[in-house]
C-alpha positions as CSV (number, residue, x, y, z in Angstrom):
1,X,6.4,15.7,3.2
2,X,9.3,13.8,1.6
3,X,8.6,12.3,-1.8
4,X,10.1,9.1,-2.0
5,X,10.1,6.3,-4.6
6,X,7.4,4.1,-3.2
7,X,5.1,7.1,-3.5
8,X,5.6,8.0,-6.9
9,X,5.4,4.2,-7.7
10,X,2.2,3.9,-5.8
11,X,0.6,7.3,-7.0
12,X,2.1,6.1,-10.6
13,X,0.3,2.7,-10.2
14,X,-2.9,3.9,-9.1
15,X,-3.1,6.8,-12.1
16,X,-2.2,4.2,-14.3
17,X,-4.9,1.9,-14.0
18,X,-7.6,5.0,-14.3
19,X,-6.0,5.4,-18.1
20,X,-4.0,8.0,-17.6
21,X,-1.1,8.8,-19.8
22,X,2.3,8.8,-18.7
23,X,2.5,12.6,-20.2
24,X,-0.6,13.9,-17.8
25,X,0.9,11.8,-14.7
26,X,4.5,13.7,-15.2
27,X,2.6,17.2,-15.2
28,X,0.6,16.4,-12.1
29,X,3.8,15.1,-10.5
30,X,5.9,17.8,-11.3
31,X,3.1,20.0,-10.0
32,X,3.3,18.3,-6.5
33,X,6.8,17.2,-6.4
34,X,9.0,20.0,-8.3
35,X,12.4,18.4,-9.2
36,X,11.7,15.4,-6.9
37,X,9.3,14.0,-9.3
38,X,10.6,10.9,-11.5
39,X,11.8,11.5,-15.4
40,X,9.3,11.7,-18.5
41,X,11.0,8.3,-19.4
42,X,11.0,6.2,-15.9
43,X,7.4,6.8,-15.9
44,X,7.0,5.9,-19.0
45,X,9.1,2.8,-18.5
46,X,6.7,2.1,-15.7
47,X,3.3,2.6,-17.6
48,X,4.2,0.6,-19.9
49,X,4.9,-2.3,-17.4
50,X,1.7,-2.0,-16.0
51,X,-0.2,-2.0,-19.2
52,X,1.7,-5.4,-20.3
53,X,0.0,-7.0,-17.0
54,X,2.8,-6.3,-14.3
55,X,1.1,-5.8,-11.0
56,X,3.9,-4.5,-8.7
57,X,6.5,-1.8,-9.6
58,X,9.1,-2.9,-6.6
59,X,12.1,-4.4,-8.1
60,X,12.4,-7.9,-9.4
61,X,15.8,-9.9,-7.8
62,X,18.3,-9.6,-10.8
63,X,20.7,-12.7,-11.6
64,X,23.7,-12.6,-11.9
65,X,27.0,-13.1,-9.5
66,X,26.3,-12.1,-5.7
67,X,27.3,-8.5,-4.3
68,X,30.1,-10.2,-2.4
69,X,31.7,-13.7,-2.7
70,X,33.9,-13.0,0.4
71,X,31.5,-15.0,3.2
72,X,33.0,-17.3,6.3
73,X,32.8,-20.1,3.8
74,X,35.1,-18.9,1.9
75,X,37.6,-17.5,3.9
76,X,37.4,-20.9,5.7
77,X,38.5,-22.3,2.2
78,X,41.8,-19.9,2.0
79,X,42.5,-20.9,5.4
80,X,42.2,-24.2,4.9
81,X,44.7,-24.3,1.8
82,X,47.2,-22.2,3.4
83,X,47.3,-24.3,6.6
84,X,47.7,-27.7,3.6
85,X,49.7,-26.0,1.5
86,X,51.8,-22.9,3.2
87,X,54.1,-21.8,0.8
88,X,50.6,-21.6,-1.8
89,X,50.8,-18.2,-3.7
90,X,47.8,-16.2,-4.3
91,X,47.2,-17.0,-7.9
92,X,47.2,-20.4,-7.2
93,X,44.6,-20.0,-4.0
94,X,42.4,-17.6,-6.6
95,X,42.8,-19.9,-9.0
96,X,41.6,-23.0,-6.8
97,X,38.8,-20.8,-5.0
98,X,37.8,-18.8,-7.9
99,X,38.1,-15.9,-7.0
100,X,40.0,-13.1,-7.8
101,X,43.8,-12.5,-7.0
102,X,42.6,-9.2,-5.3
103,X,40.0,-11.0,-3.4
104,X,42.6,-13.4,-2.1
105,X,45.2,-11.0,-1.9
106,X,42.1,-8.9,0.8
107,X,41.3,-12.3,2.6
108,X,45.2,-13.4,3.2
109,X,46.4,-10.1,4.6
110,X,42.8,-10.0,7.3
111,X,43.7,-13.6,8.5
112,X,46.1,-14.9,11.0
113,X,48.5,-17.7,10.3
């Protein structure tokens, strides 16, 4: 059987609500898992979440800027200015789009004019 994460998590979450410390739940995992088991401080991390009320250990949806700004919408944009403007460079297309020169500089060359 394959340990994976949502195991540990689960076997983590279930351990931790019968009081168990995150030292005893590392031995036990180790025991079952060998080197697959988690670290001494990501269960730790984890107890400690669940003792301050958190009721899931899946991961929360972080902020922050997307994994990728290149979408249709956007290279819809750079084609747009181009066919306005055709003699735009690519600073001035990152610059008006903002994004970045090598973003533009991707999106220009992969489009037809």
């Amino acid at each position: 059987m394959e340990f994976i994460r949502e195991n540990m998590q689960f076997y983590i979450f279930m351990r931790c609500k019968l009081s168990e410390s995150a030292k005893l739940i590392l031995e036990i995992l180790h025991t079952v898992c060998g080197n697959c088991a988690c670290s001494y401080q990501t269960i730790c991390h984890w107890v400690t979440e669940l003792n301050e009320g958190k009721e899931s250990l899946s991961d929360c949806p972080r902020p922050g800027r997307p994994k990728s700004c290149v979408n249709e919408q956007t290279i819809a944009s750079i084609e747009k200015d181009i066919d306005e403007y055709p003699h735009i460079s690519v600073r001035e297309l990152s610059d008006t789009n903002g994004l970045s020169y090598g973003t533009v500089h991707t999106i220009t060359m992969n489009i037809s004019v």
